[in-house]
N, C-alpha and C positions, 0 to 999 in steps of 0.2 A: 573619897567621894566628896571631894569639898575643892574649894579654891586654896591653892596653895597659899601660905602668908610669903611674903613678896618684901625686904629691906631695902632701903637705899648703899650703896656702895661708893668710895671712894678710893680711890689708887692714887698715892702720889711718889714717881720714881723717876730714878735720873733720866734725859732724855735718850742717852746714849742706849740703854736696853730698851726703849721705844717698839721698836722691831721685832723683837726678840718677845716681848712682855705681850704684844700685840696680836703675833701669830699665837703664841698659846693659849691665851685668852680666846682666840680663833676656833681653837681645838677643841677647847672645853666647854664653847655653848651655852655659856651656865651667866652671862650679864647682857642685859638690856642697856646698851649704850643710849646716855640720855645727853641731848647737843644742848652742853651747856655756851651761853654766850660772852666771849670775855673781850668783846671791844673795847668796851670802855675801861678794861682793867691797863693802869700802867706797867705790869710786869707780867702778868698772863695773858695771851695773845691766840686768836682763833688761826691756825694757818691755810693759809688759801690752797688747796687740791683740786681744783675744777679740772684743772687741765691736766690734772695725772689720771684722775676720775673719767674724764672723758675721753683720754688715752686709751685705757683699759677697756673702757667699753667697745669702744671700734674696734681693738684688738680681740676683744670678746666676738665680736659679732663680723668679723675678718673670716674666723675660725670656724664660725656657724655659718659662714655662706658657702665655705670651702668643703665642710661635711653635707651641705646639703646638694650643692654638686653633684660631690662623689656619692651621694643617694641616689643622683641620677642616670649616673652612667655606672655605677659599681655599685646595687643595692644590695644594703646587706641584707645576709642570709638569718633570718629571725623567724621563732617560731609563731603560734595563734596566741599565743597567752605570753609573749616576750615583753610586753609592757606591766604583767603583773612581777616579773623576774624583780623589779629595782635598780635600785643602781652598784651595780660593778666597786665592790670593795677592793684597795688597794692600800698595800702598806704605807707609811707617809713616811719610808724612808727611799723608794722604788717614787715615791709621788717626786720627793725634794730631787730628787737625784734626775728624776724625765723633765723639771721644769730648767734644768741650769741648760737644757738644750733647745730656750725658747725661740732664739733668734733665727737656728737651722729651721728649727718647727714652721715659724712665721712667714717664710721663704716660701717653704714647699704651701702654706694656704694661701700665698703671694701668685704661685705658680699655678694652682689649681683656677684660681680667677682669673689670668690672665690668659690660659690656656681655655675657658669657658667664652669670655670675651672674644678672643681668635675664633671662635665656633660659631659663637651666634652674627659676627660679622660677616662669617661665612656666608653663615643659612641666609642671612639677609639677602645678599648678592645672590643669590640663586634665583629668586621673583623676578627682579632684574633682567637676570639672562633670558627667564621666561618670555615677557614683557619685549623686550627688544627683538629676539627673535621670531615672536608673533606680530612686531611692526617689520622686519622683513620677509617675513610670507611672500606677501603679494609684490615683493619686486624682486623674488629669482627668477624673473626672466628677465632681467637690465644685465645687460653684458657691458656696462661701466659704471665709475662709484656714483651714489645716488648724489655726494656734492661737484658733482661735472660742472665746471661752470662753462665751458663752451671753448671756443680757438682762438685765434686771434681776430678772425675776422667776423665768427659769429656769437651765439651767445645759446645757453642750454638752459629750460626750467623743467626742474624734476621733483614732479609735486602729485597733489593728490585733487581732484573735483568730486564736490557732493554730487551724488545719484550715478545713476549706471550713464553712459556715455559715449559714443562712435568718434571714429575719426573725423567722418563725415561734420558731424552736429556741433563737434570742438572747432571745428576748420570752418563751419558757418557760423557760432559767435563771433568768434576772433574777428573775421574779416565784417560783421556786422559793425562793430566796435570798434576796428580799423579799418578802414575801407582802403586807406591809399596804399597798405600792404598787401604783397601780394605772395613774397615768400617764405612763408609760416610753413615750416614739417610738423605733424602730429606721428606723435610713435602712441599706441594704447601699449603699456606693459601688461596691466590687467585690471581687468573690469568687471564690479559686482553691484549687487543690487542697493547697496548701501555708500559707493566710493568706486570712482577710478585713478587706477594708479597710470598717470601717464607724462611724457617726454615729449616738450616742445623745444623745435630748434628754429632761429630766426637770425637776420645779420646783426652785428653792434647796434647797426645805425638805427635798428628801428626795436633795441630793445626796450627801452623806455615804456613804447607804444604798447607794446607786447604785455608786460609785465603790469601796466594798468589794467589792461582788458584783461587777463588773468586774473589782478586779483577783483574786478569786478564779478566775477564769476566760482568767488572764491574759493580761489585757489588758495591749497593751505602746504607748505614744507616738510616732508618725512622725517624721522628720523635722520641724523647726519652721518654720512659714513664716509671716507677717504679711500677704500678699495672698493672692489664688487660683492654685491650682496650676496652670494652663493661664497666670495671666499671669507666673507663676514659671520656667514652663516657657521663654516666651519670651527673660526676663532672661540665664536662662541659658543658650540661643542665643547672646543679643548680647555675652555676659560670653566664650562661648567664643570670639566671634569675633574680639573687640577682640584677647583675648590671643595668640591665631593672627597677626593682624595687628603687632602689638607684637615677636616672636617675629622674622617676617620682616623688620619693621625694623631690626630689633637685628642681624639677621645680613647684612642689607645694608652695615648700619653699619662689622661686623668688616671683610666681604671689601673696603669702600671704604679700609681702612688695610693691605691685601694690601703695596701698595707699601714700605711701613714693614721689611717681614720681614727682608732684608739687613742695616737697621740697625739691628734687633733681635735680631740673630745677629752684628753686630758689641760688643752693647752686653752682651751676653754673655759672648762673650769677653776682654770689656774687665773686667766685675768680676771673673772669674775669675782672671784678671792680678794684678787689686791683691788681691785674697785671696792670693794665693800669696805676694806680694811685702811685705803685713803679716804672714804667718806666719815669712818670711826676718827681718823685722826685730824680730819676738819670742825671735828665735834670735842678734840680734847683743849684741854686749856694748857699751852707752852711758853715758858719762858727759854731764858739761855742754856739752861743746863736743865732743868726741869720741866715734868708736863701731868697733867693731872687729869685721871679719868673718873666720870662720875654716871651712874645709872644704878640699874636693880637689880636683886640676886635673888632669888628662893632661899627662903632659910634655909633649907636642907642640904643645899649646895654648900653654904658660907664653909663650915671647918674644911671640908676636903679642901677649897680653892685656897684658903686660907694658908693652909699646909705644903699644898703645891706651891704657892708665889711665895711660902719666903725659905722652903725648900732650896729653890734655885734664882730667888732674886735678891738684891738690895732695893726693898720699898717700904711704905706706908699703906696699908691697909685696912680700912674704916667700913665697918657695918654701921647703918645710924638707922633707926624707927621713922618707918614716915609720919606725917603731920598725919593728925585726924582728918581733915580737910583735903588733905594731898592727894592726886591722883594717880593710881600707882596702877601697871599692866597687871595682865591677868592672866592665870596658868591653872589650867585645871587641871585634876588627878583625879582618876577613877579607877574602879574594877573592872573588869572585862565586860560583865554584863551594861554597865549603865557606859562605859568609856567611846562606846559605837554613836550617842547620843549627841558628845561635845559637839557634833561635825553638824546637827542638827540646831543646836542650840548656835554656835557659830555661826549658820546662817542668816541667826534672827539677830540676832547680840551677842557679845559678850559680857558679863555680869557686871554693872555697875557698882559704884559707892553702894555701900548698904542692902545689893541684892546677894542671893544664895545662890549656889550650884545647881541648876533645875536637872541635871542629867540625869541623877537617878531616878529622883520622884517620876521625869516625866518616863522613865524607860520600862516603868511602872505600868502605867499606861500604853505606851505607845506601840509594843508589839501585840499587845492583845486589840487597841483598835484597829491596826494593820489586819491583823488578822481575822477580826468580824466583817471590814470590809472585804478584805483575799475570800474569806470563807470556804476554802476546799481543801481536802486532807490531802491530794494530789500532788494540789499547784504548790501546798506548803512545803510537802517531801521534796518536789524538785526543788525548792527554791533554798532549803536548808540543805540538802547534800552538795547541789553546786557549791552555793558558797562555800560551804564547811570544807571539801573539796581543795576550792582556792586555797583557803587559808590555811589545810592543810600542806596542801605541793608549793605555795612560794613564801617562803620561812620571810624572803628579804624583802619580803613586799612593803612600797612605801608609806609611813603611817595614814595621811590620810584615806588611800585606797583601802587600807587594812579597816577603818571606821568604816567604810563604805559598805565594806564584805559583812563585816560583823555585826553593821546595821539590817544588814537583808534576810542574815544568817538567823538572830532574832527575830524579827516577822515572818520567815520560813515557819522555825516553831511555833510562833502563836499564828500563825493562817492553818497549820497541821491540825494543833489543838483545837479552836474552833470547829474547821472543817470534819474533825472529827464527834464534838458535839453538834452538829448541826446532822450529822448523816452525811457528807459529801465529799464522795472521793471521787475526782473528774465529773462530779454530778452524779448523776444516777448511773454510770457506766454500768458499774457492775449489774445491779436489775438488767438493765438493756441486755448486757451480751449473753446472761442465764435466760432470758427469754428470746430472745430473738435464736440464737445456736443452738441452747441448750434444752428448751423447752422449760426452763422451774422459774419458779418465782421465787424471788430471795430478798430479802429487806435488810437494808443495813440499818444498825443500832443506832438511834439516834437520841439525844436529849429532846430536842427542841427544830422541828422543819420549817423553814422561812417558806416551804413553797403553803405545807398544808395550816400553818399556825403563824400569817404575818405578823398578825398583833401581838402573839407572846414573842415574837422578835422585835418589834418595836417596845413592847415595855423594859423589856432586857437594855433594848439600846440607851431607853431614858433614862434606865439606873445607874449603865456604867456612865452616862452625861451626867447627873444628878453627885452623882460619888466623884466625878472626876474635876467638877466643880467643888467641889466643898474639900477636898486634897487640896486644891488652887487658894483656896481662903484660906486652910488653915495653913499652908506655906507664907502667909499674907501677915497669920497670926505671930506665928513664931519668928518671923523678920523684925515684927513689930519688939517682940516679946525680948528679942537679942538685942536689940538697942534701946531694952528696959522702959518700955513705953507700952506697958500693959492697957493702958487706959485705952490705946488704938486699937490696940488688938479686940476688944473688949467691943468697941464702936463698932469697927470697920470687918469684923469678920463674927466673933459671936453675934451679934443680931440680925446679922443677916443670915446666918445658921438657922436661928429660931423662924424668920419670917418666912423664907424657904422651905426650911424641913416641914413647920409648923403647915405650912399649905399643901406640900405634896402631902401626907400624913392626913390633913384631911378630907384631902380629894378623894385619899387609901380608904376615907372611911364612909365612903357617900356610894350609894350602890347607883346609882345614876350614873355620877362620874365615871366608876368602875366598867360600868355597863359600855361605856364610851369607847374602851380599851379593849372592847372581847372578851371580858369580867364577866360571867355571871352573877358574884355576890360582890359585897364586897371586901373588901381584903383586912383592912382592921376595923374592929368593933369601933359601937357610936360612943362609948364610951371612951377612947382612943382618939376618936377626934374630936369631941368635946375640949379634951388636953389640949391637943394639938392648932385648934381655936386662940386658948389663949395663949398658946407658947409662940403661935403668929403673931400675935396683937402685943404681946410683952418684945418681939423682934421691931413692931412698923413703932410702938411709941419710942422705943430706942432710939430708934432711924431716927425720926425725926427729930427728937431730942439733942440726938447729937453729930447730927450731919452737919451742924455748919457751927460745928462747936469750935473753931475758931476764933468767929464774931464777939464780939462781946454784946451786941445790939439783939436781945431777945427774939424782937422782931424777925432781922435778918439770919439768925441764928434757924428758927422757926420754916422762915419761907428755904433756905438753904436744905434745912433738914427734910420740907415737902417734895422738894425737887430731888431729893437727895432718894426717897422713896420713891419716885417713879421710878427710880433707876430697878425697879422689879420689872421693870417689862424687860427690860434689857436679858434681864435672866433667865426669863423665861424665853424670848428666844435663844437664846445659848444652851435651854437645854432643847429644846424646840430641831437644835442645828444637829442634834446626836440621832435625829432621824435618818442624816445620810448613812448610818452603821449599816440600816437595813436596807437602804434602796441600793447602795454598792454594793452590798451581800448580795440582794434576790439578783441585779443584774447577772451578777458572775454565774450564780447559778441556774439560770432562766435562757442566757447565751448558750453553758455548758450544756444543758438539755435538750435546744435548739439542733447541734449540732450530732447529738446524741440518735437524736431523733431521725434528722438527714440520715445517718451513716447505718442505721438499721432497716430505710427502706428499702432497700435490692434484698432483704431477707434472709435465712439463714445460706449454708454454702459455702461453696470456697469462694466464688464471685462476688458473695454479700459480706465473707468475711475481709476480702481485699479492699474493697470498695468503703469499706465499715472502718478498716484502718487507717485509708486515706484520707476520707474526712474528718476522721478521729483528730490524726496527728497536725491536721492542716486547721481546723477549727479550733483546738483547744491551745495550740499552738499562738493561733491571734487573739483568742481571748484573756490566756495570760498574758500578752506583751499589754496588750487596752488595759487589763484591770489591776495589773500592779504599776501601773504609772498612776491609773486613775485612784487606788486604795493610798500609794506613797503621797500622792499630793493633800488629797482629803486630811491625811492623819496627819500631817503639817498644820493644815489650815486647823485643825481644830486643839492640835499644840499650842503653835502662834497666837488663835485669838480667844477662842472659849477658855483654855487653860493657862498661859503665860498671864493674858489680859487681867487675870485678878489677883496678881501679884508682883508681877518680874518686869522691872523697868531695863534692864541693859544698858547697852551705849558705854561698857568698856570698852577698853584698849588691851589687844593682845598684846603679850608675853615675847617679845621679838630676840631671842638672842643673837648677840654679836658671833655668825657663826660660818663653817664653811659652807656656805650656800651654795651647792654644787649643782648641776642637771645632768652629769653621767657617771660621777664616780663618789663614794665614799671612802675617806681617807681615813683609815685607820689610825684611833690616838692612841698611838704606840710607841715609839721611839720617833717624838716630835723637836722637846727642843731639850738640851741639855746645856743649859747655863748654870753654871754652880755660881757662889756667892765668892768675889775677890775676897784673896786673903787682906785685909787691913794693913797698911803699911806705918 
């Protein structure tokens, strides 16, 4: 339940088992490769891989255009929960042995593109054919090609005029526009209210003439075609049809290399491999015969790896303590219960220099806030048997999906536990359906009802604010107190204990106050906050005293340590913000009742009981989807700022191992690499 301690590591081995030393290192996941620079060194040297790196990746994603293809036309057969499956274990002697067949492999993801390309060039031309064939419509009735240019001794224009149009009214422009012509033929092919399509014929001599006044009249040119539009019309039929056909081969073609997919998902992860593994060797420092790897190990790892690399190598291998100062990645380890939290705390940060593991303490908290928000014994049982469920049925599930389950799985239980102190299974269901069907009245056992007793649900919520704050300080304490700086802890979290406690304690002791709360009396004697008077007043002279105990200037010391005590308002809205515990409760359970309420009024019956189910399943159904998005965010914000903020700085750096970074298969570290150590000559 803490951050692993984390060493620097050093490898120094011939170049020649580079390769060799590299993939294993591969397999066993266990170093944070750190890019040392060795430009300026004259004997160690950084070597250039951009282009092998960038090799790999195309050929990575070569791979991945070719699987997502054959997603297209060959998708695979998977079930609702196939993403919870993981990824596909295979031996890495089945892995080494599918990759020496990468060039065949590359071919067939060569072919898959290429035969998708043939398809969509396809389907393009098909608009086309649309398109042209809809520009000859209106001229299958020209019994010649629409580019006729005319005989020898006349001359043809085969075009189109805006608006509808007669023989007559074509044959009175023209000759308006030419007057001293007189033998103009007009043909109408066909005429609509937007365009006619028509055929004017006239001699050489007077085409010139013609062709002005035409295009005065703008006249515009059809489409071009060299036969007749009716045998045009056919071509392009058989032109659609070929392509249609061409289309369906092509995609017979893809789905007949369906079978291919797995070792197109292995061949994938296989460059993605040597991509990662030439950016590792752009980060090692090489000379001529030697190369040197430097990054971080878990301690716990060191003897195993230590035994395996000289098991089977001729090297150098150095553990060294980092600097005090040095900034080293960060790997947490937990138990089951707080280990669902890293994925939360990973969100915010990861633990800085000098900060602690907030996983546990916060998993402390965080499914019982979850669950004063959830608040229903209902929604907790669904939501802890699903998960539980999941994580029971997919053993190989990915870890962080597995943090996700296991994070839900614990605010199942604590929304249950709540739900079950509050009285609320599905709301009031049960009363409802003994009254409404059954005719009885029936009450479930409850501690404490947010409907009839808001306020004793709001003091409850200020305690676990109030507790959940002063957890946060004394995590603040004992940070202090492990880097032997008692005097901080002393400043920055006992006095504000006292000025804190000392205040709520007396407010516990003032029936006024109390009164305020839905208190009849009040809660501790006046002699109890007498105390608690001066155990405030011994917290704010603190404060002040040593808020800006830095200074050496009395003065600034002073005005620091003033400012330094206002900082109580702050606190007090932060416990102020644990009010949302109960307005997300009473919601959950004020909607749940709503709905409750609906599905009881058709009355008892079979038609009241149907009707009663309907909206049962349909309303309780969207109120859990709203109020565990809305309970899951809440209990973040109040993670993140009321609780993180009075102690946990972040802004580490994950724990990155040098490792096979797959997306469909895990490789088995089984019979990886067997290089024994040369006999010595």
């Amino acid at each position: 339940m803490a951050i692993l301690p984390v060493d620097r590591v050093r490898i120094i081995a011939k170049r020649k088992d580079r390769k060799k030393i590299l993939e294993f290192l591969q397999h066993e996941s266990v170093i944070d490769v750190k890019d040392t620079s060795y430009e300026q060194d004259q004997v160690f040297k950084n070597e250039d891989t951009a282009t092998e790196v960038t090799t790999f990746n195309k050929n990575s994603e070569i791979c991945e255009d070719a699987l997502r293809i054959l997603n297209y036309y060959a998708p695979e057969k998977s079930s609702l929960f196939s993403s919870l499956e993981g990824r596909k274990t295979i031996d890495a002697s089945v892995f080494n042995e599918e990759t020496t067949k990468h060039d065949e492999l590359m071919k067939v993801a060569y072919k898959i593109q290429s035969l998708n390309k043939q398809i969509e060039e396809n389907k393009a031309g098909i608009p086309r054919i649309e398109n042209n064939r809809t520009a000859l419509e209106p001229w299958m009735g020209l019994d010649i090609p629409i580019d006729f240019k005319g005989t020898k001794k006349t001359r043809a224009f085969i075009g189109i005029l805006p608006g509808k149009e007669t023989v007559e009214s074509v044959q009175t422009r023209i000759s308006e526009l030419c007057p001293q012509i007189t033998g103009v033929d007009v043909e109408i092919v066909n005429a609509m209210a937007s365009q006619t399509c028509l055929y004017v014929l006239c001699l050489k001599k007077d085409a010139g003439e013609v062709e002005a006044a035409l295009r005065t009249m703008n006249f515009a040119r059809p489409v071009k075609s060299e036969i007749v539009p009716a045998e045009m019309m056919d071509a392009l039929s058989i032109e659609e049809k070929t392509l249609m056909e061409e289309i369906k081969e092509d995609e017979e073609k893809i789905k007949a290399l369906a079978p291919k997919r797995e070792a197109l998902k292995l061949m994938s992860d296989y460059y993605k491999m040597r991509s990662d593994k030439y950016e590792v060797i752009h980060e090692l420092g090489q000379s001529e015969r030697v190369f040197i790897l430097e990054g971080f190990i878990v301690q716990k790892d060191e003897k195993d790896l230590e035994e395996k690399l000289n098991e089977n190598f001729e090297l150098s291998l150095e553990f060294i303590k980092p600097a005090e100062d040095e900034e080293v990645p960060v790997k947490l380890k937990n138990n089951a219960f707080a280990a669902p939290l890293e994925s939360v705390v990973e969100s915010f940060s990861l633990p800085g220099k000098g900060d602690i593991d907030p996983s546990f303490i916060s998993a402390l908290f965080y499914y019982i806030l979850f669950g004063f928000m959830f608040s229903d014994a209902g929604y907790g049982l669904i939501l802890t048997i699903a998960c539980g469920t999941l994580l029971l049925r997919f053993k190989n599930m990915e870890p962080g999906t597995k943090k996700f389950f296991g994070l839900f799985l614990g605010c199942g239980i604590g929304t249950t536990i709540m739900g079950v102190l509050f009285g609320s299974f599905f709301a009031d269901t049960i009363p409802v359906v003994a009254r409404t069907f059954f005719g009885k009245e029936i009450t479930l056992w409850h501690w404490m009802d947010p409907n009839t007793d808001p306020m004793g649900v709001l003091r409850l919520a200020f305690a676990v604010g109030i507790i959940h704050i002063f957890v946060g300080l004394g995590a603040k304490a004992y940070m202090n107190i492990k880097a032997h700086d008692v005097w901080s802890a002393i400043c920055d979290t006992v006095f504000w204990w006292f000025l804190i406690g000392g205040l709520v304690a007396l407010l516990l002791s003032s029936a006024t106050a109390c009164s305020m709360f839905g208190m009849s009396k009040a809660a501790l004697p006046v002699a109890a906050g007498e105390i608690a008077k001066y155990v405030a007043i011994i917290g704010a002279v603190g404060i002040v005293l040593t808020g800006g105990r830095d200074s050496k200037n009395w003065g600034v010391r002073i005005g620091r340590g003033l400012y330094s005590l206002y900082g109580v308002s702050s606190y007090l809205g932060d416990i102020l913000s644990y009010s949302r515990l109960l307005a997300l409760g009473l919601a959950t359970g004020m909607i749940a009742q709503v709905f409750n309420m609906m599905g009881a009024m058709a009355g008892g019956g079979i038609v009241g009981a149907i009707f009663f189910i309907i909206i049962f399943v349909i309303g309780h159904t969207l109120n859990f989807g709203i109020n565990v998005l809305g309970a899951y965010v809440h209990t973040n914000r109040l993670t993140y700022v009321e609780f993180f903020g009075k102690f946990y700085e972040g802004e580490g750096k994950a724990f990155k191992p040098f490792t096979m970074n797959t997306k469909y298969l895990k490789v088995k570290n089984g019979e990886t690499i067997k290089a024994k150590k040369e006999s010595a000559k």
